[in-house]
Every structure is written in C-alpha cells, then in structure tokens.
C-alpha positions as a Markdown table, in Angstrom:
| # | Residue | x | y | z |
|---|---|---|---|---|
| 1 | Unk | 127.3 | 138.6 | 107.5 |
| 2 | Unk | 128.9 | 137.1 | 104.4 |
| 3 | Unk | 126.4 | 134.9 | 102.3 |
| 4 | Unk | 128.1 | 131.1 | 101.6 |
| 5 | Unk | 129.8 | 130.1 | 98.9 |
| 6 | Unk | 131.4 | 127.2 | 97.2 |
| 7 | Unk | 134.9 | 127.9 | 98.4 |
| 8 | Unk | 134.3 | 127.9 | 101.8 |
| 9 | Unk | 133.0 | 124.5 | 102.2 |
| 10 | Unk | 136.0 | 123.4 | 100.0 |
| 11 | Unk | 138.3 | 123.1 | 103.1 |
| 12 | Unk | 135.7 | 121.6 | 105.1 |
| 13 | Unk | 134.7 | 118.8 | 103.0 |
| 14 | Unk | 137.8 | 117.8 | 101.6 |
| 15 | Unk | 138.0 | 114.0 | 100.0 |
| 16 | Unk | 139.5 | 112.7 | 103.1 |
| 17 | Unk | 136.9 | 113.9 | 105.3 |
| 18 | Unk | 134.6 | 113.0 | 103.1 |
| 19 | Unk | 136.6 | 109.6 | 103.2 |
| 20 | Unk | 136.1 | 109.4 | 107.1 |
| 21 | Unk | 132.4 | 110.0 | 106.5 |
| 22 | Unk | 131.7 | 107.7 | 104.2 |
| 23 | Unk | 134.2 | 104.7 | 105.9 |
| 24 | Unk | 132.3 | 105.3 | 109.1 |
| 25 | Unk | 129.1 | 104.7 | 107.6 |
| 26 | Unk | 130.3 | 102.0 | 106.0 |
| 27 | Unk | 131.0 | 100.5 | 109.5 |
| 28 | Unk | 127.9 | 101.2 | 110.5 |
| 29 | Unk | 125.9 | 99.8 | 107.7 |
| 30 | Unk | 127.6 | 96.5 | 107.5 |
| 31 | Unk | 127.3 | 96.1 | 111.6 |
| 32 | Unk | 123.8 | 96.7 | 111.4 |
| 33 | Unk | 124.0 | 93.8 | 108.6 |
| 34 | Unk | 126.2 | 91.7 | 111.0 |
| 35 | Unk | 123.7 | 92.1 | 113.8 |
| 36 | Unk | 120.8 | 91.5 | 111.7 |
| 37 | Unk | 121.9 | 88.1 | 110.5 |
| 38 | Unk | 123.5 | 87.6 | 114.1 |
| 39 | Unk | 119.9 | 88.0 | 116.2 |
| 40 | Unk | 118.2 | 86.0 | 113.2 |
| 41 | Unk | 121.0 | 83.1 | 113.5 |
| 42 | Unk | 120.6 | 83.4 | 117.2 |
| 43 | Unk | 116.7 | 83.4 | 117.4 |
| 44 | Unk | 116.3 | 80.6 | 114.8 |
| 45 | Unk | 119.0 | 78.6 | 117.2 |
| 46 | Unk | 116.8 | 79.2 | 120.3 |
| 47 | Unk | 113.6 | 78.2 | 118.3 |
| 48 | Unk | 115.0 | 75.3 | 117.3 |
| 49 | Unk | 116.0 | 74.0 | 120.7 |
| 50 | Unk | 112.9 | 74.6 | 121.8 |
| 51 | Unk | 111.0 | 73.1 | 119.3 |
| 52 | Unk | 113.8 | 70.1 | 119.5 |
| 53 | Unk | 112.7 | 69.6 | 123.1 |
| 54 | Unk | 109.3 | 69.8 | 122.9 |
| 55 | Unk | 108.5 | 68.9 | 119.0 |
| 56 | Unk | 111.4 | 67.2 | 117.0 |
| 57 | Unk | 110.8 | 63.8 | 118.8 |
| 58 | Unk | 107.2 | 63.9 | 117.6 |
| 59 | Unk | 108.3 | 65.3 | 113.8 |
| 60 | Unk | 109.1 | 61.6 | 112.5 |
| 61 | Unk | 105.7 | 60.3 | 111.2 |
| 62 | Unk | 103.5 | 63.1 | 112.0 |
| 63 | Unk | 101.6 | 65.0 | 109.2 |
| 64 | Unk | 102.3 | 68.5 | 109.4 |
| 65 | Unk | 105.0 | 68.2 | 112.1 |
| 66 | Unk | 107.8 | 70.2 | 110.5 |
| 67 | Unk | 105.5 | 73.3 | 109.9 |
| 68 | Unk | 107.0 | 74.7 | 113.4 |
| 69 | Unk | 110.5 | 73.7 | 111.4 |
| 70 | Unk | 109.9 | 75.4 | 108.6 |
| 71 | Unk | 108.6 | 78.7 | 110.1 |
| 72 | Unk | 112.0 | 78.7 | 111.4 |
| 73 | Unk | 113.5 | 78.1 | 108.2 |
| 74 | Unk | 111.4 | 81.1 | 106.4 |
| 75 | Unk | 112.0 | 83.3 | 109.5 |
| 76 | Unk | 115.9 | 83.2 | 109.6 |
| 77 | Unk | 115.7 | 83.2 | 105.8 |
| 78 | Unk | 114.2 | 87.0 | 105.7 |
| 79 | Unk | 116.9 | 88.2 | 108.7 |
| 80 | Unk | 119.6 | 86.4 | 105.8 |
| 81 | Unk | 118.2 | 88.3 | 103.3 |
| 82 | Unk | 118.0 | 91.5 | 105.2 |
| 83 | Unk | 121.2 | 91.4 | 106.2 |
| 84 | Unk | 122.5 | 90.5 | 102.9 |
| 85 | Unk | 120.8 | 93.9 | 101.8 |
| 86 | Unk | 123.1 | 95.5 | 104.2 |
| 87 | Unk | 126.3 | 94.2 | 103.7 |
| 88 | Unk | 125.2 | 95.1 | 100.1 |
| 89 | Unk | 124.5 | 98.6 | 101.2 |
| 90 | Unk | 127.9 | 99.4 | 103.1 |
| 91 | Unk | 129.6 | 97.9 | 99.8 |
| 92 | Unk | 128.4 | 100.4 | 97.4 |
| 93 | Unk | 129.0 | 103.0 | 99.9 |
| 94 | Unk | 132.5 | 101.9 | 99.7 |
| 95 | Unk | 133.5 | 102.4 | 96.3 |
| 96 | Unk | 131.2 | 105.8 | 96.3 |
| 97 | Unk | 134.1 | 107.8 | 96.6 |
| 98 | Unk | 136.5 | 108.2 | 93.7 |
| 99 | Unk | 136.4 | 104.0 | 92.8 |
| 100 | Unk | 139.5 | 102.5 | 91.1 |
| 101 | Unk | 138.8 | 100.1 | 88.5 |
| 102 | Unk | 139.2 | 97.5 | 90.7 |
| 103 | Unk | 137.4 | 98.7 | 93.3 |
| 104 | Unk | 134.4 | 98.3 | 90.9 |
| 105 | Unk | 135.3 | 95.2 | 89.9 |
| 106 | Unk | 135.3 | 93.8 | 93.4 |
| 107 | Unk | 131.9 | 95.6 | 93.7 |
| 108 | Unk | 130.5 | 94.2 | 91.1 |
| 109 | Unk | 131.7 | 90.6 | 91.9 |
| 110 | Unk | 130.4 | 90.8 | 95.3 |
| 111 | Unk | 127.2 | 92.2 | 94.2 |
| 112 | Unk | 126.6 | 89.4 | 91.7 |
| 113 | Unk | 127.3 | 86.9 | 94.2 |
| 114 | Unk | 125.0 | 88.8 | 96.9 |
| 115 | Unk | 122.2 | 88.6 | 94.6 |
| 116 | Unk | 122.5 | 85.4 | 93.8 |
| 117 | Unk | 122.5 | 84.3 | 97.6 |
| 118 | Unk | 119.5 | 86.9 | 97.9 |
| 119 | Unk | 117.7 | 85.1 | 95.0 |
| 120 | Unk | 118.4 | 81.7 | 96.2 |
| 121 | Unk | 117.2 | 82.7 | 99.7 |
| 122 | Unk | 114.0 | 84.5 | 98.3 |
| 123 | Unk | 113.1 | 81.3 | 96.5 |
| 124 | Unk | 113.7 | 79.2 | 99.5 |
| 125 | Unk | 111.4 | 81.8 | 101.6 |
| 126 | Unk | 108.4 | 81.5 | 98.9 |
| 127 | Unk | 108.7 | 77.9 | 98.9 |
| 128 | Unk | 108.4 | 77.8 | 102.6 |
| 129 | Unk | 105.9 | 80.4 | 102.8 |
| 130 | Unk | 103.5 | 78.0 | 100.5 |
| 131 | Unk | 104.4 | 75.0 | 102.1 |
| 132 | Unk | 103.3 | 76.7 | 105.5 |
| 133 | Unk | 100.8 | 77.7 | 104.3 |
| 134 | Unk | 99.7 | 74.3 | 102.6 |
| 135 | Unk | 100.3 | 72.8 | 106.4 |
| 136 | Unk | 98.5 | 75.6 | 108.7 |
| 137 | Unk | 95.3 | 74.3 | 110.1 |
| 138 | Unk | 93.8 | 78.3 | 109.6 |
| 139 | Unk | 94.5 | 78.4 | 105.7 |
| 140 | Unk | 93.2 | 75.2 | 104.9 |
| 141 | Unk | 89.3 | 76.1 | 106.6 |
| 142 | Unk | 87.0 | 77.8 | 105.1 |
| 143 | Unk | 87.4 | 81.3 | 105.6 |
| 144 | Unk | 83.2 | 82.9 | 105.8 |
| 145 | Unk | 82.1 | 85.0 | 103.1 |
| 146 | Unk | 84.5 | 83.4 | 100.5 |
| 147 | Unk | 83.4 | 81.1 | 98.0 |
| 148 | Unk | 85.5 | 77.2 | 98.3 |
C-alpha cells in the first residue's frame, strides 16, 4: 500500500468541489438562520395572541402589565440575534473561497450592517432584561441570606 500524498488529493479536492462544499454549507448555515428567526417570529406571534386574549385588555392602567409583553420582546430579540449570527456565518463562508474584491466588499458591508442590527438588538435585550427584572414580583423580594 502506497502511503498519501499531496498529489493525490489534488484531483479530489479541486476548487470547484471545494466550491460545492462550501455553497452547500452555505445553504445550510443561512436556513438554520432563516429557521431560527422564523420559529422565534412565529413563537413571539403565538405568545402574543395569547397574552392579547387573556392580558392586553388588562395592560392599560395596570402596574407591571407589560412584563408578559416584554418577555416577548426580549425572547424574539435573542432568536433575532441568533439568527443574525447565522446569516453572518453563511456570509463569511461565502467569500472563503478565492474572494474577488468585491466579494469582500459586499462582505464587509453586510457585516457592518449585521453588527449594527446585532448591537441595536443586544441593547434592546439588556434593556428589557432590566426592565423585567425591575417588574418581576421574585426579584424585587428579599432573597434569604442576602443583605437588602
């Protein structure tokens, strides 16, 4: 048996295999982002309607009402943010593979405006974070053994 070398993988992995490879995890990257942000979009809808039904008539007037709302918010916030990581993902993956000039410069374009919306969204999630927390009935007890 012949031991491996270099030149034999050489027609195996040629750059358009390696083109195939790369495209179909592409594919797969971004539609796990897709379906991230989809099943977040989609649970956030259904929480809503319930807490519409049950809550949202009650939410006018009502200290602490829209902490139900704004678990909502902060929830479908982190599936945005995840699947924004994603799309992120697949986009670098893209231009892995011998990238033109502007094929980096539409990288880097949508990466700056990816991490933007990522920032934005990570602000929006700590701000609702506190504000849930201001609101929840558990956080604002005493917790024993701590010092008020």
């Amino acid at each position: 048996m012949r031991a491996a070398t270099p030149s034999m993988y050489a027609d195996v992995l040629t750059e358009s295999t390696l083109r195939d490879v790369v495209d179909l995890a592409v594919r797969l990257v971004e539609f796990a982002g897709a379906l991230i942000i989809f099943v977040g979009a989609a649970w956030a809808f259904v929480q809503f309607i319930g807490y519409g039904t049950v809550g949202l008539r009650k939410w006018r007037g009502t200290p602490g009402a829209e902490f139900g709302f704004n678990r909502i918010r902060l929830t479908l916030g982190r599936f945005l943010a995840l699947g924004l990581e994603f799309q992120l993902a697949g986009d670098i993956l893209r231009t892995a593979i011998a990238p033109s000039f502007t094929e980096i410069g539409q990288l880097a374009a949508i990466a700056a405006i990816r991490t933007v919306l990522n920032y934005i969204l990570g602000r929006e999630i700590e701000q609702e974070r506190r504000e849930i927390e201001r609101l929840s009935p558990q956080t604002s007890a005493a917790t024993p053994g701590t010092a008020p």
